[in-house]
LUMGUKE-536110 format. One record per residue (C-alpha): residue number from 0; x, y, z. Coordinates in Angstrom, 1 decimal. Layout:
# LUMGUKE-536110
pos:NUM x:X y:Y z:Z
...
# end
This chain:
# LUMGUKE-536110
pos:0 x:-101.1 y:-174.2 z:9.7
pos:1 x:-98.8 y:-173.4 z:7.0
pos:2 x:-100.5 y:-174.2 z:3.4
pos:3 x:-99.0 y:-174.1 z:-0.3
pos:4 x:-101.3 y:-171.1 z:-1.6
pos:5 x:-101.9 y:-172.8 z:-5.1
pos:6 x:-103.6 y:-175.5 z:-3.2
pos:7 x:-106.7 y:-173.7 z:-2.4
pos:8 x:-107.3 y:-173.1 z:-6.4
pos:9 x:-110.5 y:-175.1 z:-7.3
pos:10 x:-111.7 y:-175.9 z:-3.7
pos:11 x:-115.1 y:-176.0 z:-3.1
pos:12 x:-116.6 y:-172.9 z:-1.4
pos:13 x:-119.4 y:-173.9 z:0.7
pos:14 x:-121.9 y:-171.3 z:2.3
pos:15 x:-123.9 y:-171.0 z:4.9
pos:16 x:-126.9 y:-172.6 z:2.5
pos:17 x:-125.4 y:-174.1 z:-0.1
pos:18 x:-122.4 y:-174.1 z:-2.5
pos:19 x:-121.6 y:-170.6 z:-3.6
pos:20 x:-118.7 y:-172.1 z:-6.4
pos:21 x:-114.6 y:-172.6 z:-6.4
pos:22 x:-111.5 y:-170.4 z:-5.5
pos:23 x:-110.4 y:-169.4 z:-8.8
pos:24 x:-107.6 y:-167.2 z:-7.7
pos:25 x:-106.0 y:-165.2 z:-4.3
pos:26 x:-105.3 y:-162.1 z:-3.7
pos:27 x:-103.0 y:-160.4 z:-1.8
pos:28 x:-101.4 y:-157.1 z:-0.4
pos:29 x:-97.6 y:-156.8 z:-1.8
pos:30 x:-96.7 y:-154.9 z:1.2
pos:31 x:-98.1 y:-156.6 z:4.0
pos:32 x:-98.3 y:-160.1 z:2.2
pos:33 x:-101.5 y:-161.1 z:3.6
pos:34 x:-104.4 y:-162.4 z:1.4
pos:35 x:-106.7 y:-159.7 z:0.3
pos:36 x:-109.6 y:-161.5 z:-1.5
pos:37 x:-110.2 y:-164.8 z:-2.7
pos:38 x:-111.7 y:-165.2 z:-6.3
pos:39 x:-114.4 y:-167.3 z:-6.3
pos:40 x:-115.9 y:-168.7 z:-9.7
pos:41 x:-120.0 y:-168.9 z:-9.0
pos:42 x:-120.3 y:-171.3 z:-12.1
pos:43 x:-123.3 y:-169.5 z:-13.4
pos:44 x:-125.8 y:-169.5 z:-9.9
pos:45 x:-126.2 y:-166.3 z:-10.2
pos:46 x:-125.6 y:-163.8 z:-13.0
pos:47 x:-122.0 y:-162.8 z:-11.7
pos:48 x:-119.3 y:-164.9 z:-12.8
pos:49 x:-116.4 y:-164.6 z:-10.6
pos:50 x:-117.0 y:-162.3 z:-6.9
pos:51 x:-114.3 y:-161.1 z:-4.2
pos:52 x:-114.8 y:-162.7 z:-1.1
pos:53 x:-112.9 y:-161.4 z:2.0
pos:54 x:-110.6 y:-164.2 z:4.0
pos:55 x:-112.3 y:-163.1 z:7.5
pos:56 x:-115.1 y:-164.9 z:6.6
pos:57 x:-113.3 y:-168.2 z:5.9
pos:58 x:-114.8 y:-171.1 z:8.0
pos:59 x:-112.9 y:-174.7 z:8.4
pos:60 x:-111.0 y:-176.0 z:5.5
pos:61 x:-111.9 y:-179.4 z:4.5
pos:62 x:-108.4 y:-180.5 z:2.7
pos:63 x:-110.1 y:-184.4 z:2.5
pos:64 x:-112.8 y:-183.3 z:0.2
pos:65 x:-111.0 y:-180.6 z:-1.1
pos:66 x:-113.6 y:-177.7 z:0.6
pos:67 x:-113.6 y:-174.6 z:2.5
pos:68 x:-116.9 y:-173.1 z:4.2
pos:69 x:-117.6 y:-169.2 z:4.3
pos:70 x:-119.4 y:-167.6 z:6.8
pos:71 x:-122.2 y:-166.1 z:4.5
pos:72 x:-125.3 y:-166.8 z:3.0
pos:73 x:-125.8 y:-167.3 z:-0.2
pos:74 x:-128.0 y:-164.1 z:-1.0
pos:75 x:-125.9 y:-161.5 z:0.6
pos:76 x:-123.1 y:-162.9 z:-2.3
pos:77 x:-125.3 y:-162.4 z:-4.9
pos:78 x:-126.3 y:-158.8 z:-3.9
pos:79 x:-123.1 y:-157.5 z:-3.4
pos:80 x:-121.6 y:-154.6 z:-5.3
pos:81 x:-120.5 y:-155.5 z:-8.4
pos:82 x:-116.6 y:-155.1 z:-10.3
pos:83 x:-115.6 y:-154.9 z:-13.5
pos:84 x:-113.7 y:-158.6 z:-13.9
pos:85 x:-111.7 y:-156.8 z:-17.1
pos:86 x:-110.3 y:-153.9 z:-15.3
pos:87 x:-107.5 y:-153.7 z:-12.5
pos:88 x:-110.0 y:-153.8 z:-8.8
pos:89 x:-109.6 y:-150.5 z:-7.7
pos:90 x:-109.6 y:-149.1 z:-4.3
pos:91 x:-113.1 y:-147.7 z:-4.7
pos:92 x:-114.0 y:-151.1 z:-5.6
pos:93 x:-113.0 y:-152.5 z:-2.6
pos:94 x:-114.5 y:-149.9 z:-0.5
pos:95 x:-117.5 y:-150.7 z:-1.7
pos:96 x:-117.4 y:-154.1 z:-0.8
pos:97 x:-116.2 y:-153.3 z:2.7
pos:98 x:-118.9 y:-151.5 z:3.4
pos:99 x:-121.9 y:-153.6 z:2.4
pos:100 x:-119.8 y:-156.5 z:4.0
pos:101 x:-119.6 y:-154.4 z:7.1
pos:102 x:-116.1 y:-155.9 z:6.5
pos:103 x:-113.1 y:-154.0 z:8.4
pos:104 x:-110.9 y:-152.6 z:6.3
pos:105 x:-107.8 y:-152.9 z:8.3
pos:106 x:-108.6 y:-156.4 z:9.3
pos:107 x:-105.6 y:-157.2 z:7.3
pos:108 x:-103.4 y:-154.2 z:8.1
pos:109 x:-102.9 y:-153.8 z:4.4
pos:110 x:-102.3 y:-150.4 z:2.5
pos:111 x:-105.7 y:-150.1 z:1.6
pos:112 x:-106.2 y:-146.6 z:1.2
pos:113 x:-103.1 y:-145.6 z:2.2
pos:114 x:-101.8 y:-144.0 z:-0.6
pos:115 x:-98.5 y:-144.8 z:-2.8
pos:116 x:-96.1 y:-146.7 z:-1.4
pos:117 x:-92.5 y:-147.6 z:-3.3
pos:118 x:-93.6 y:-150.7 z:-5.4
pos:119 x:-93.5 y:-151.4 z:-9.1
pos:120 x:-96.7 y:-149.0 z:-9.7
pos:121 x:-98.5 y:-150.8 z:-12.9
pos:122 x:-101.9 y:-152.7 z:-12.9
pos:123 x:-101.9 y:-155.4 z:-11.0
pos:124 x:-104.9 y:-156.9 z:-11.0
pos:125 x:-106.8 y:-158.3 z:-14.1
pos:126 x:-110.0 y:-160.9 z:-15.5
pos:127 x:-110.8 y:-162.0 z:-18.1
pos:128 x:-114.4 y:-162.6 z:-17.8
pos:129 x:-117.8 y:-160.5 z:-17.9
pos:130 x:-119.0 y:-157.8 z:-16.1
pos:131 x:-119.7 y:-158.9 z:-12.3
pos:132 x:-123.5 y:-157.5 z:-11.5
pos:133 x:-123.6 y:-154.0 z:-12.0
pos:134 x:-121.0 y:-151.4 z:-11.2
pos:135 x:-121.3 y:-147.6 z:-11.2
pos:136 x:-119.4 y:-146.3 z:-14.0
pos:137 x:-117.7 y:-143.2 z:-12.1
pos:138 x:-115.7 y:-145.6 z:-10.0
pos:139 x:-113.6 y:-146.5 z:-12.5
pos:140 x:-112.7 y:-142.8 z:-12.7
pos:141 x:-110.9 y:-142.5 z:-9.4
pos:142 x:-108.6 y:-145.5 z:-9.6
pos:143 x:-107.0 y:-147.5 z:-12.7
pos:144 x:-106.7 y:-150.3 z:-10.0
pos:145 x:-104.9 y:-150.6 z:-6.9
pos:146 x:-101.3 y:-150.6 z:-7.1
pos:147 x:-100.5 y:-153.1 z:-4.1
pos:148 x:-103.0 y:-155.7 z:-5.2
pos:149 x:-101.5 y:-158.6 z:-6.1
pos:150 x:-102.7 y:-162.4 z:-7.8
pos:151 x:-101.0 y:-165.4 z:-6.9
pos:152 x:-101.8 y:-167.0 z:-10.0
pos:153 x:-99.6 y:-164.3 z:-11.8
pos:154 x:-97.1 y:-164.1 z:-9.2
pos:155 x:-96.5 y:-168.2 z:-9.4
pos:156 x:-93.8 y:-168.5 z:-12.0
pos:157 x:-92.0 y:-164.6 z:-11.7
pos:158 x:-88.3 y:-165.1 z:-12.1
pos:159 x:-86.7 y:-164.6 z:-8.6
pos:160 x:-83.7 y:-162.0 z:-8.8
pos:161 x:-80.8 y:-161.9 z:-5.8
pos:162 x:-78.4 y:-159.1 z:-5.6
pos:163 x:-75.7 y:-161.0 z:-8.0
pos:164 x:-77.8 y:-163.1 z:-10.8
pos:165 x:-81.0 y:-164.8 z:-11.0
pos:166 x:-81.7 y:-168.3 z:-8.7
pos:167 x:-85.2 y:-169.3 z:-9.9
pos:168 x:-88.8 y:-168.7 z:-9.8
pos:169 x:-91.4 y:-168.0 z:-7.3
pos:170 x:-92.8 y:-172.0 z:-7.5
pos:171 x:-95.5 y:-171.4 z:-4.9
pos:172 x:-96.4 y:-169.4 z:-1.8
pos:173 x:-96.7 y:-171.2 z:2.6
pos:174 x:-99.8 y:-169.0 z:3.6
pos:175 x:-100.5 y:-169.9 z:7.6
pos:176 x:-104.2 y:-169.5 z:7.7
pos:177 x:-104.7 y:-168.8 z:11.1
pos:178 x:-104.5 y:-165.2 z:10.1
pos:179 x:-103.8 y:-165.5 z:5.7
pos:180 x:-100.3 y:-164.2 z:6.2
pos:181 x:-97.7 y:-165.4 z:3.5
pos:182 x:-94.7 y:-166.5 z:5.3
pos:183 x:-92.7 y:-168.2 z:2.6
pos:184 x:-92.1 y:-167.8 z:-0.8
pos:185 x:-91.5 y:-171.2 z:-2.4
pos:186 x:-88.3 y:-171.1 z:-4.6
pos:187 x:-87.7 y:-173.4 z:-7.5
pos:188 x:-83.7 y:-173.4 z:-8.2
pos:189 x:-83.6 y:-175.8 z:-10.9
pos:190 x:-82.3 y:-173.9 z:-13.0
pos:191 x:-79.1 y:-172.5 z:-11.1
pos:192 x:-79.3 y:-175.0 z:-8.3
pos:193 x:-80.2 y:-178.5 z:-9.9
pos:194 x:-82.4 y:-180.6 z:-7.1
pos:195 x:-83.4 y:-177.7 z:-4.5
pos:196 x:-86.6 y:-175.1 z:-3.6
pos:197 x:-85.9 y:-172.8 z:-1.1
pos:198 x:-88.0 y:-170.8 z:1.3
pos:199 x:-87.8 y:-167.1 z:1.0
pos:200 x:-89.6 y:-164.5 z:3.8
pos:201 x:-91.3 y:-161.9 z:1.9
pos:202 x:-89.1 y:-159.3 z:4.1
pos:203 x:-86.3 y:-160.2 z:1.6
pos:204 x:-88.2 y:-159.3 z:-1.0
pos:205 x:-87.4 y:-155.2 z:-2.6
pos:206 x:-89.5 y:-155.1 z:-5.4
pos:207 x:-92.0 y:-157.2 z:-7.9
pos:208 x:-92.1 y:-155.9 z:-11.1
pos:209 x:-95.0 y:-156.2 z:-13.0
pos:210 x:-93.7 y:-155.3 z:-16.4
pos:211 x:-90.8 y:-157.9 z:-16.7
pos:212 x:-92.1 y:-160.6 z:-14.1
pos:213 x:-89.4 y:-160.6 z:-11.8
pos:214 x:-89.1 y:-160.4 z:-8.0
pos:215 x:-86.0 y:-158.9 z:-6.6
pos:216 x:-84.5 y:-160.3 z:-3.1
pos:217 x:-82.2 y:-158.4 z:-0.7
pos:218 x:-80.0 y:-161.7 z:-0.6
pos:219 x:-77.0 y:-163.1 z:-2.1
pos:220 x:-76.8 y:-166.8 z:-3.7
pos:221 x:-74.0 y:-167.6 z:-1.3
pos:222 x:-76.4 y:-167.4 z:1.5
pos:223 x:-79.1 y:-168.9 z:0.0
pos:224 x:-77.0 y:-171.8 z:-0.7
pos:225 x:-75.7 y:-171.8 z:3.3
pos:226 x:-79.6 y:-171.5 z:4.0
pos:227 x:-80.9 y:-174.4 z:6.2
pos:228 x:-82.3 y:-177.0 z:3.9
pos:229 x:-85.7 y:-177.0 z:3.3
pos:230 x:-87.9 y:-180.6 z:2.3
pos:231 x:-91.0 y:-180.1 z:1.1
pos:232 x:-92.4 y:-183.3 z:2.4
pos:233 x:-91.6 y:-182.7 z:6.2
pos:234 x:-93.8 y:-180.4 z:8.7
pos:235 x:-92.4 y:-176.8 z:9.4
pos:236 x:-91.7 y:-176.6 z:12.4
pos:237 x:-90.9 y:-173.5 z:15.1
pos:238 x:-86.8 y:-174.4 z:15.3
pos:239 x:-86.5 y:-174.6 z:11.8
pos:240 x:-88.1 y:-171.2 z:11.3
pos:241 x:-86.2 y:-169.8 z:14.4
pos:242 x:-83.1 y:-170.9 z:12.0
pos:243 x:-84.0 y:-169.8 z:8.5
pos:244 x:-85.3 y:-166.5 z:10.2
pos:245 x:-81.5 y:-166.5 z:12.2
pos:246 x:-79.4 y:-167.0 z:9.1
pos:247 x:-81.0 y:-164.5 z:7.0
pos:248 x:-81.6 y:-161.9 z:9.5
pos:249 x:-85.4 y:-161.8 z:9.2
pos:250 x:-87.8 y:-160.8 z:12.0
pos:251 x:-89.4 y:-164.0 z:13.7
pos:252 x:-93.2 y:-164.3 z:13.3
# end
């Protein structure tokens, strides 16, 4: 099922024993574009404020009463290694969390630990809360933070950028949760376009720069504008993605 990634923000994440807080924010890998981590605020049950939770362990997803479960007790949360929620989460970071997870590392085939890749290389990835449990300080020594690690709430709003001019902003992100890929970006072309979003496949997309807030997109306006239309209010179905995938030139999922 495809689902507007801002929507999970503020769900309820229910544990194996009990509520274990909200989604506060997602995560995700700019080169594979599949969800990393979801934030979750722990409103104060235990001493860490905000804690990475891997998508592998994501249960059903209550969208009535606004809920997802997790397939973890509530203790093995509050002993897991802690981050620093003021400093980009570095690879080391994440490691870390693998392992006491016994979480795979390549479950979502992202870069972890794969070294540089061509993307806009500043920090990606910052809180603005306390210290999460207790972190050794000598991993913040091997990583500033990792470079491919991306949040949707600071991605939401990036100008959009086609190869001649500017069409809009990135308004949202369709996430198909059998698997926490982001198929879509959601474009908002109000200002160029007056009335119309657009979808976008992330395999347009050439670069996201951090600095300036702007996502560039192997496309031209012209064919965005020939794109099939796009309603936000009606299913997605497999013949309209075999089309938008057609008129662009993008691999089918």
């Amino acid at each position: 099922m495809l689902r507007a990634g801002s929507t999970l923000k503020g769900y309820e994440v229910e544990s194996a024993d009990g509520t274990a807080g909200t989604v506060h924010d997602l995560l995700f890998d700019d080169i594979t574009w599949k969800l990393r981590w979801l934030v979750v605020d722990t409103g104060g049950w235990i001493d860490s404020n905000r804690v990475l939770i891997h998508p592998s362990v994501i249960g059903p997803i209550d969208d009535e009463a606004s809920a997802l479960q997790i397939k973890l007790p509530r203790a093995k949360i509050a002993e897991a290694p802690g981050i620093l929620l003021d400093r980009p989460v570095s690879l080391q970071q994440q490691k870390s969390l693998y392992d006491y997870y016994d979480w795979d590392a390549a479950w979502d085939g992202s870069t972890f630990g794969q070294g540089t890749m061509f993307r806009d290389m500043a920090p990606v990835m910052h809180f603005d809360s306390d210290m999460v449990g207790v972190a050794s300080s000598e991993a913040f020594h091997v990583q500033d933070g990792d470079p491919h690690l991306r949040s949707l709430s600071e991605v939401i709003g990036y100008h959009i950028h086609a190869n001649d001019g500017d069409i809009g902003h990135a308004e949202d992100v369709l996430i198909d949760d059998n698997g926490w890929l982001i198929n879509y970006l959601i474009i908002d072309t109000s200002n160029w376009w007056v009335g119309h979003q657009v979808l976008l496949s992330p395999y347009s997309v050439t670069n996201i720069e951090f600095t300036s807030g702007k996502i560039r997109v192997n496309t031209t306006r012209d064919k965005i504008r020939s794109s099939p239309t796009w309603n936000p209010e009606l299913l997605i179905d497999d013949a309209y993605q075999a089309h938008l995938h057609d008129h662009y030139g993008w691999p089918r999922y």
